[in-house]
N, C-alpha and C positions, 0 to 999 in steps of 0.2 A: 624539459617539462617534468613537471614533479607532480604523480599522483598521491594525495598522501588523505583519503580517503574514497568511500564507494557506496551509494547509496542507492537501494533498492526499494522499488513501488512491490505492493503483495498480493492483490490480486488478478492474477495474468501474468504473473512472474512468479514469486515466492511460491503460491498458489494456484489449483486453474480458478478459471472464471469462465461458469457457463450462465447460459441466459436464462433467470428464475423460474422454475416448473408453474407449468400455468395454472392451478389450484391456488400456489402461493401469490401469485399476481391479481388473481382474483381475489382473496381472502384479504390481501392488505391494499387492495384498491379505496383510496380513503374520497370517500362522496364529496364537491366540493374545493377538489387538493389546488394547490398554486400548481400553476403550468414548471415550476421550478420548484418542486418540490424533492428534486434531489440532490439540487443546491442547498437545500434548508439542511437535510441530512448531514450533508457531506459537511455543514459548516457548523452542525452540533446546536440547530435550531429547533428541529425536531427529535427529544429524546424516544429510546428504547419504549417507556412506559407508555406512549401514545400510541405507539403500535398492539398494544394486547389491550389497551382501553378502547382503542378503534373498533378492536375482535369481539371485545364483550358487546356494547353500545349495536352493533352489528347484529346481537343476536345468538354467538360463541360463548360455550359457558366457559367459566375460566379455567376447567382443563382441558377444555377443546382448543384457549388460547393459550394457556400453554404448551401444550403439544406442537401447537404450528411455530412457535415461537422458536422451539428447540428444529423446528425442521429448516425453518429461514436461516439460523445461524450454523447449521451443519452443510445446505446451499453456498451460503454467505464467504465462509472459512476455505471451500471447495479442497479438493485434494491436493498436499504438499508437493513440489516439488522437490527429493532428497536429494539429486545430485548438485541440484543450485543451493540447497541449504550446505549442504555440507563443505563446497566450493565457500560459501559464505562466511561459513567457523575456520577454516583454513585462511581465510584471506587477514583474521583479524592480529596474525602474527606478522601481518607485512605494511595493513594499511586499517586505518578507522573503518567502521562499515557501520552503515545504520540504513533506517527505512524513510522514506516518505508515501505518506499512506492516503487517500482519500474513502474515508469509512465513515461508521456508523456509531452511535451510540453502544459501546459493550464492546466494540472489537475489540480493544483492547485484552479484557477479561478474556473472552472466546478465544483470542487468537493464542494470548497467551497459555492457559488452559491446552490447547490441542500443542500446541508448537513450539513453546518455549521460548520464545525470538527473547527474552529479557538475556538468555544465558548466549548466543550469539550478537546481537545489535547494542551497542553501546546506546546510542541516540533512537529512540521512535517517534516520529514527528506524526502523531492522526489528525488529520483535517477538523475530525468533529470534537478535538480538543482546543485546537487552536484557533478556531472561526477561519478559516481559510483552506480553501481547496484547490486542487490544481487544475486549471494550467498557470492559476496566476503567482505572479513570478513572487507576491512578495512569504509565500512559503516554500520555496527555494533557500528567499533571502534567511528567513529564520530556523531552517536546516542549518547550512552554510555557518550561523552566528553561532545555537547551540554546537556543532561539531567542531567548530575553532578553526574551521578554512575557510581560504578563498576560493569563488565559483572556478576558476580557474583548476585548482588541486582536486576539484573533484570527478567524478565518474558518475553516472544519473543512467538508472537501467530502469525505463518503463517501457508497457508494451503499447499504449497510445501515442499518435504519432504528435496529436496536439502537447501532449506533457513532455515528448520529447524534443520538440519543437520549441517549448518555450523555458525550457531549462538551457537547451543552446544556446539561446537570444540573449539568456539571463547571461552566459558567459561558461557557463557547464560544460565537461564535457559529457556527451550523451548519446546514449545504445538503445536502440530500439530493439524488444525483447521478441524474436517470433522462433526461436528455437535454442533449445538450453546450450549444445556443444558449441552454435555459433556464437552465443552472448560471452561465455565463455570466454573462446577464442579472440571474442572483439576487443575485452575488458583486460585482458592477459596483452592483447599486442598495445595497450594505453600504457598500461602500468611496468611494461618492458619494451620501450623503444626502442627499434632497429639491435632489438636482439642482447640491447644492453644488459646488465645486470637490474637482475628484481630490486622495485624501489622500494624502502624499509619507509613504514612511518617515524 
C-alpha cells in the first residue's frame, strides 16, 4: 500500500469547532430561511454579503454589522490546532497534503489571513467554492483529481463520522479525528506499514 498523499477537513480538526454563541445565532437567524440553508452555504449559494445585508434590513447599523461580522468569522476560524498544523508542514517532505473543507463564503480569505494554510497545503478544495459539500462523494472525487491521486493513495482525516464514512465507500482511506496524538498515531501507522520504511511521495 502506497500513501502518497493526506488530506485534512479544518474545522474540528485543523481547528476547534464550538457551537455558535447564542447572540450570534440570533443575530444571523434569517426570517423565512430554506430548512437547508446550510447546504446553500456550504455550496457557495448564499454569499458573505447577505449575511450583513440580512443585519442591516434587521435593523443593525452597518457598524453594528460589521462588528458581528468580524465576531462570526473569529467563531467561525475557532482556535488552531499547532501540534496537527505543524505535524501537517512536516508531513509535506514525505507526502502531498491538502484540505477538504466545507465552509463559507471568505474562508478562504479569514482562514488564510489567521493561518496561513496556502504556505503548508498545496491543494484547498472549499465546498463554497466548488458547489459541493460533503459527504458527497463527488468532492472527494475532485480533491483526488486536483491532487493527482487515487482514492486508494490517499488518507482523509475528518472529525464527522458521516464525511468519514463516505470518503471510505468513495475508496479512501479514512481517520476519524477525536484526538490530535491518536489521529496522529493512526495516520503515521497508514503511511508506515508494519513498521516499514516511511513512504516518500
Amino acid at each position: 500500500m502506497t500513501i502518497l498523499a493526506v488530506l485534512f477537513d479544518v474545522g474540528g480538526v485543523l481547528s476547534s469547532e464550538d457551537e455558535m454563541p447564542a447572540h450570534l445565532v440570533r443575530a444571523f437567524t434569517l426570517p423565512g430561511a430554506p430548512d437547508d440553508i446550510d447546504h446553500q452555504i456550504a455550496t457557495g449559494q448564499m454569499a458573505e454579503e447577505h449575511f450583513r445585508a440580512t443585519l442591516i434590513e434587521g435593523g443593525a447599523t452597518p457598524e453594528r454589522a460589521d462588528a458581528l461580522m468580524v465576531e462570526m468569522w473569529d467563531w467561525y476560524c475557532g482556535i488552531p490546532d499547532e501540534v496537527l498544523l505543524a505535524w501537517a508542514a512536516d508531513l509535506t517532505d514525505r507526502v502531498r497534503v491538502g484540505i477538504i473543507s466545507n465552509s463559507a463564503d471568505g474562508a478562504r480569505r479569514e482562514e488564510e489571513r489567521r493561518y496561513g494554510f496556502s504556505s503548508i497545503f498545496e491543494h484547498i478544495v472549499y465546498s463554497h467554492e466548488v458547489g459541493l459539500a460533503k459527504p458527497d462523494v463527488r468532492i472527494y472525487a475532485l480533491a483526488c483529481e486536483r491532487v493527482g491521486v487515487a482514492p486508494h493513495e490517499v488518507v482523509f482525516i475528518d472529525d464527522r463520522p458521516e464525511n468519514v464514512l463516505a470518503a471510505r465507500e468513495f475508496g479512501m482511506h479514512s481517520v476519524q479525528h477525536v484526538d490530535t496524538s491518536e489521529t496522529i498515531r493512526a495516520v503515521e501507522a497508514l503511511l508506515t506499514p508494519s513498521g516499514g520504511p516511511r513512504v516518500q511521495a
